[in-house]
C-alpha positions in Angstrom: -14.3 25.8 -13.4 -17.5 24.2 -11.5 -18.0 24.6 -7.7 -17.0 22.0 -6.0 -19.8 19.2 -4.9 -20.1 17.6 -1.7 -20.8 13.7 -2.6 -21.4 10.7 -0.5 -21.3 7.0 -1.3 -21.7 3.9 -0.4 -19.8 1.1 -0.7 -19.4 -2.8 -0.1 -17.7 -6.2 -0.8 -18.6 -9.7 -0.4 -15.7 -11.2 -2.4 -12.0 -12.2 -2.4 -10.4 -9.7 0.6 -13.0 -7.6 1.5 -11.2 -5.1 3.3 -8.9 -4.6 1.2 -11.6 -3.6 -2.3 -13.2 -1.5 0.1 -9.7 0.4 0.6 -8.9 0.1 -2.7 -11.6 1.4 -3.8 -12.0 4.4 -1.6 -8.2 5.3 -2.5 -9.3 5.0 -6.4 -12.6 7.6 -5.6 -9.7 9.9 -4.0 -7.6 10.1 -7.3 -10.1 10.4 -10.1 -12.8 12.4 -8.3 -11.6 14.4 -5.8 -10.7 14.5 -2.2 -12.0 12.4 0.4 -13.4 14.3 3.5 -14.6 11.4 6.0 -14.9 7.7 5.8 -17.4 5.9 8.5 -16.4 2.7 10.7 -16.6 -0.5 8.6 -19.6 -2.6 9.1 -20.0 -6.2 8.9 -23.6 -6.9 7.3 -25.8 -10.0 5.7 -26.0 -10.0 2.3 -29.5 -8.1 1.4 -32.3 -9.6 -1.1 -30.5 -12.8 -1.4 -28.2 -15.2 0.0 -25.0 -14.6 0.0 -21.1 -14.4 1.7 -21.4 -11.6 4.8 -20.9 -8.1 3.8 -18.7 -5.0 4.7 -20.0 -2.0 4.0 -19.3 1.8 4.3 -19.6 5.4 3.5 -17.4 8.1 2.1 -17.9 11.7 1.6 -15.7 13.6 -1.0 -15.4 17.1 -2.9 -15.5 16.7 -6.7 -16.3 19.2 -9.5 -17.8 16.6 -11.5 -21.5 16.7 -12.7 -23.5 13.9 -11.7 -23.4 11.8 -14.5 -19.5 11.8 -14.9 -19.4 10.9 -11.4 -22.0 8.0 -12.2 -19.4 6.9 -15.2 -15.8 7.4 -13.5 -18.0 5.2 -10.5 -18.8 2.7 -12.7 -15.2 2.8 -14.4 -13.8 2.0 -11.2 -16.1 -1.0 -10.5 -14.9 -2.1 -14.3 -10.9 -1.6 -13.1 -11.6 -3.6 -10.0 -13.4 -7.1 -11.7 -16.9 -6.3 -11.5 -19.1 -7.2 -14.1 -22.8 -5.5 -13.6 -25.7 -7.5 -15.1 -28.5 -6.2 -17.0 -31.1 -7.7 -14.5 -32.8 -6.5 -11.7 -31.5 -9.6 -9.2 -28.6 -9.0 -6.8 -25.4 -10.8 -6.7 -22.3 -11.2 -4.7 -19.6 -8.7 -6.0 -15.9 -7.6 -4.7 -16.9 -4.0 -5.2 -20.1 -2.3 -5.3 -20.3 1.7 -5.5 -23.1 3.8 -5.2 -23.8 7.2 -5.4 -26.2 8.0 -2.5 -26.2 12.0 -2.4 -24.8 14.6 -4.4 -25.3 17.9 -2.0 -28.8 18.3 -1.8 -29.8 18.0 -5.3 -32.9 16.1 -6.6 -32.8 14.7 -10.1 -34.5 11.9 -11.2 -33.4 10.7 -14.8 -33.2 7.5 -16.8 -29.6 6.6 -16.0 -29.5 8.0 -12.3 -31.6 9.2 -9.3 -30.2 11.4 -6.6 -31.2 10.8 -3.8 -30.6 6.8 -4.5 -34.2 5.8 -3.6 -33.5 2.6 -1.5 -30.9 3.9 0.8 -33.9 5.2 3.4 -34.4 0.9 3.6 -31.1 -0.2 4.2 -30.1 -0.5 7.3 -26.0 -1.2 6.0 -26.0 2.0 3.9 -27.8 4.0 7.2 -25.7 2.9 9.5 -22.2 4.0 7.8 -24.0 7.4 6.7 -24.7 8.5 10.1 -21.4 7.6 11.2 -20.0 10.5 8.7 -23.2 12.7 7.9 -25.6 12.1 10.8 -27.5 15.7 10.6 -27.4 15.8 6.5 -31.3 15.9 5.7 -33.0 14.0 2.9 -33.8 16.7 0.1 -37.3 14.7 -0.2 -37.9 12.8 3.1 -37.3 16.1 5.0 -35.2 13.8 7.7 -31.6 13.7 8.8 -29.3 10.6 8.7 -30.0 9.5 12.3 -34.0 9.7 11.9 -33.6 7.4 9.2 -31.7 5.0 10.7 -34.3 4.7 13.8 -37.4 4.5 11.8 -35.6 1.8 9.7 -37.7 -1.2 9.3 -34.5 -3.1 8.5 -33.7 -5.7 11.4 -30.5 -6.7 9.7 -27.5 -7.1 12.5 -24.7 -5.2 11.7 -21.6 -5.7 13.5 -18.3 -3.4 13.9 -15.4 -4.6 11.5 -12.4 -4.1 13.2 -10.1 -2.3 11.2 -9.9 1.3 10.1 -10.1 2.8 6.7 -7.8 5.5 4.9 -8.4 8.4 3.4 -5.3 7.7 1.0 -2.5 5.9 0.4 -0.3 8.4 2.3 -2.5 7.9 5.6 -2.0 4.2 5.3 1.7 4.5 5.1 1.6 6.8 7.7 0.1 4.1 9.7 2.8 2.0 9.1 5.5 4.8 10.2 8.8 2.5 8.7 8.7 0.9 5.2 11.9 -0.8 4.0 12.6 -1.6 0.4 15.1 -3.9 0.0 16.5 -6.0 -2.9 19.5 -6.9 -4.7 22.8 -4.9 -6.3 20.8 -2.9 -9.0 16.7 -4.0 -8.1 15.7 -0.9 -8.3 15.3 0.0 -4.0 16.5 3.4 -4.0 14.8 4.6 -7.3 11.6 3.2 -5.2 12.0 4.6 -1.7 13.1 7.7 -3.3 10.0 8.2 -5.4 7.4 7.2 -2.9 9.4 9.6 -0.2 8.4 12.1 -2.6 5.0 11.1 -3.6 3.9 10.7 0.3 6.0 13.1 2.3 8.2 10.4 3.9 11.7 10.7 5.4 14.2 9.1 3.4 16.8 6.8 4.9 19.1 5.6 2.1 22.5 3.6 2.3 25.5 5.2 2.0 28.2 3.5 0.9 29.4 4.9 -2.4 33.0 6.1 -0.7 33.8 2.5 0.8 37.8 2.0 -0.3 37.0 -1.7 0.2 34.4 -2.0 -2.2 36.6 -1.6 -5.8 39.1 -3.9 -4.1 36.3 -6.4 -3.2 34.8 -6.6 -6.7 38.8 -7.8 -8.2 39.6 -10.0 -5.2 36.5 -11.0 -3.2 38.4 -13.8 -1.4 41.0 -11.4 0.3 39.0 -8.4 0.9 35.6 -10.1 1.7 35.8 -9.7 5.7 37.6 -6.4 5.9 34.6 -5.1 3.3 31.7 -6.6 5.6 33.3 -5.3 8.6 33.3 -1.7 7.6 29.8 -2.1 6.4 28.6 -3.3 9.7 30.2 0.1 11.5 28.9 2.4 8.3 25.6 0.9 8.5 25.2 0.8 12.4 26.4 4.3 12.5 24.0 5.3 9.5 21.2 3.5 11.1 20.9 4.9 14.0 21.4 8.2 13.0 18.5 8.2 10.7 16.1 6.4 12.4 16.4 7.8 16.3 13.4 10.3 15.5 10.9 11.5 12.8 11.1 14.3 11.0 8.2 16.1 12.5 7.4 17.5 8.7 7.4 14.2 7.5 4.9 11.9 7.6 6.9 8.1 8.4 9.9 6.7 7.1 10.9 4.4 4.1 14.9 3.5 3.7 16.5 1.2 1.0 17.9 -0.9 3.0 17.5 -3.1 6.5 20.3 -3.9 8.5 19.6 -7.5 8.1 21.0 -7.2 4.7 24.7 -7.4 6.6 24.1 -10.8 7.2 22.7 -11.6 4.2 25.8 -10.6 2.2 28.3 -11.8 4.7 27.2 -15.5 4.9 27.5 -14.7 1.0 31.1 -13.9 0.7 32.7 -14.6 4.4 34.1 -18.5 5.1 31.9 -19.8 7.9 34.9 -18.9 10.6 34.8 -15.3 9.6 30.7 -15.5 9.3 30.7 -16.9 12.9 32.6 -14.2 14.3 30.7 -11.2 12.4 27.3 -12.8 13.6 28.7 -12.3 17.2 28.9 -8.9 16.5 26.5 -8.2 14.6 23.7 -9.6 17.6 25.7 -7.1 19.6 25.6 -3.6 17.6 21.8 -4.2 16.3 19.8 -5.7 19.0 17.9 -2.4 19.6 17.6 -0.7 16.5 13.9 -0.7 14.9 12.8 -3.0 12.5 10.0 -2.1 9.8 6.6 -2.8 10.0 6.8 -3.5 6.0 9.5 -5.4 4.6 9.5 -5.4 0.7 11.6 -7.2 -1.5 12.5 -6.4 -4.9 13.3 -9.1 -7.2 15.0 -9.5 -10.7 16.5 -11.9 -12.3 20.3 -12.1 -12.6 20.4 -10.8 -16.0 18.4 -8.1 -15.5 20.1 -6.6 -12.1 23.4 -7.3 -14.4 21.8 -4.7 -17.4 20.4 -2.4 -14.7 24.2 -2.3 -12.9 25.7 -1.7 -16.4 23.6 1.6 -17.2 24.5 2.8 -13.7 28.3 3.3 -15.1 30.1 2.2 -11.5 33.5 1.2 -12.8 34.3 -1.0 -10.0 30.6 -3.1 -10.6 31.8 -4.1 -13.5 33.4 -7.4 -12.1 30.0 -8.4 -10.6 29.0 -11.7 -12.0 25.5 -13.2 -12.0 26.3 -16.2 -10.2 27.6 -13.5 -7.3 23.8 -12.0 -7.6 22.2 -15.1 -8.0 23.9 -15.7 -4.7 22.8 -13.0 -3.0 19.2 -13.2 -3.9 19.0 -16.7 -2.4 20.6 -15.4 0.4 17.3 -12.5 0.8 14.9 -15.5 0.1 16.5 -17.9 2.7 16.3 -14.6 5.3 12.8 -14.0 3.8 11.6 -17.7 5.1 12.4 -16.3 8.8 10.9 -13.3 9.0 7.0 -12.5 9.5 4.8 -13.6 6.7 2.4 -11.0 7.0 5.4 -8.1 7.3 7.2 -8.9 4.1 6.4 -8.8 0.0 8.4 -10.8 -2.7 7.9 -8.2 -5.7 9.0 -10.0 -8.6 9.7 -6.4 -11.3 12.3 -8.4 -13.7 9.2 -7.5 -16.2 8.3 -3.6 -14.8 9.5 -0.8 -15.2 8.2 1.3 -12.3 10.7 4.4 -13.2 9.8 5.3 -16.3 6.5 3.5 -16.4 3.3 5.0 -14.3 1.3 1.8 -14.7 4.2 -0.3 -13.3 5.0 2.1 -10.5 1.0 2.3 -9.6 0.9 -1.4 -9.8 3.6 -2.0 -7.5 1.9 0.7 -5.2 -1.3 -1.5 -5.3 0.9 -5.0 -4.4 2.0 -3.0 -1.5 -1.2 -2.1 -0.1 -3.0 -5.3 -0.9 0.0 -6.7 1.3 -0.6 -4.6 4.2 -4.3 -4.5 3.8 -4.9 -8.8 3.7 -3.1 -9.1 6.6 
């Protein structure tokens, strides 16, 4: 097995949602070439040699055990994933990603298809300025000069100005961030196979729902006209109780929380089922019991159509789902949209998944990852 390789890069974006390639980008050099050691402050920057949208720009260091040249082709693989297309000239270009390799330890190696040390980045003042942030002592194998000399002996009289937000190491830092993540969605979306799989994935405390012992719940599903209110009402103590319990503190080996459910999904189903005298009453109660319990910082929604949360609810075997209809779903999925429209745009993501299959398949589960963090990260 090869040593291990200290690497650093640049990177930049002058495209679509700048921040958020950047990220995506750095959490994509994390998977496929090893871990990432430092990330610099963001930079905002002029487009350089020609005119162009404003620039961000940083640096990473990682550890990798690839050669030079495979890191030079899983680079530019990444640049293909994400939408850019390089051209053959020698003119620069706006571009939603742009990755390059700047050092690779201290090695020298000048070749057709690659040159370590990059040979412009002694110029640039938006490659400098990231590189000291994270490397400010590393010495040019060939200029015989650390990071910081560079930089001040830079003829480069480019501006560049603090970006304001920070950048992750990996997706598990940015959810850390975030400390509560709710998945919600409908009888059979999918919420707890979710939350369960990214509590594993990223160390997360898991807060699920528990409801499965309910004696109004069979009774509900035969006669949802007569046991509609006593049902809701023993959901609103199990949940308040559940809540609250599992939400008062972190677990201090875990690194934030995700549950599969929010509390706000008691009124959602309520104003389903309940006749507006009986809704009234539970609302009362409801404002009472959950004014001071925490709300998430990210509130996803899973959607499927009703036919498919009806298939998905058949292979789960429940005996006593078996008198769902999909008019009740259909129901209850308006009833999450209509509480969707009140809540903060920039907390919440509709996920429509009625064609994923995020359990079984990897690309659907790592493409509903990526929805979740270009939510976060556009905001």
């Amino acid at each position: 097995m090869a040593l291990s390789k200290t690497i650093i890069l640049s990177l930049g974006s002058n495209l679509g949602v700048r921040y958020y390639n950047i990220q995506k980008a750095i959490f994509l050099l994390n998977d496929s070439l090893g871990p990432i050691l430092k990330t610099s402050k963001l930079y905002r920057s002029p487009a350089w040699g020609f005119e162009g949208e404003e620039f961000l720009n940083a640096c990473v260091s990682l550890e990798t055990n690839k050669s030079p040249l495979e890191v030079l082709e899983v680079v530019l693989g990444l640049e293909i994933q994400m939408g850019r297309s390089r051209k053959l000239t020698n003119t620069y270009e706006s571009r939603n990603i742009d990755i390059d390799l700047l050092y690779y330890d201290s090695l020298v190696l000048q070749s057709e298809k690659l040159n370590i040390p990059h040979p412009q980045l002694q110029f640039r003042k938006f490659v400098l300025k990231p590189l000291a942030d994270i490397a400010p002592q590393f010495y040019h194998p060939i200029l015989k000069k650390d990071s910081r000399n560079l930089l001040q002996e830079s003829k480069d009289v480019s501006v560049l100005l603090p970006f304001h937000k920070p950048l992750y190491k990996n997706l598990k830092e940015l959810f850390t961030a975030y400390h509560f993540i709710t998945i919600e969605g409908n009888i059979g979306a999918g919420k707890t196979s979710l939350a369960s799989k990214m509590a594993t994935d990223f160390n997360a405390k898991l807060v699920l729902e528990r409801f499965a012992d309910n004696p109004f719940l069979p009774k509900f599903y035969k006669d949802q006209q007569r046991y509609a209110f006593p049902l809701e009402m023993s959901f609103l103590a199990d949940r308040y109780q559940q809540f609250v319990e599992d939400t008062k503190q972190l677990d201090l080996f875990k690194s934030f929380m995700i549950s599969d459910y929010d509390i706000n999904k008691s009124l959602i189903f309520a104003n389903v089922t309940l006749s507006k005298e009986e809704y009234s009453l539970y609302r009362k109660l409801f404002s009472l019991m959950y004014k001071d319990v925490i709300a998430p910082q990210v509130y996803i929604y899973l959607y499927q159509n009703p036919l498919r949360l009806l298939e998905n609810i058949a292979k789960r075997g429940r005996s006593y789902e078996s008198e769902i209809t999909a008019d009740y779903l259909e129901k209850i999925n308006r009833g999450y949209l209509d509480f969707l429209k009140t809540y903060p745009a920039d907390q919440q993501l509709i996920l429509d998944i009625s064609e994923l299959n995020f359990i079984e398949n990897h690309q659907d589960y790592l493409y509903v990852l990526d929805r979740i963090t270009y939510q976060i990260l556009s905001r």
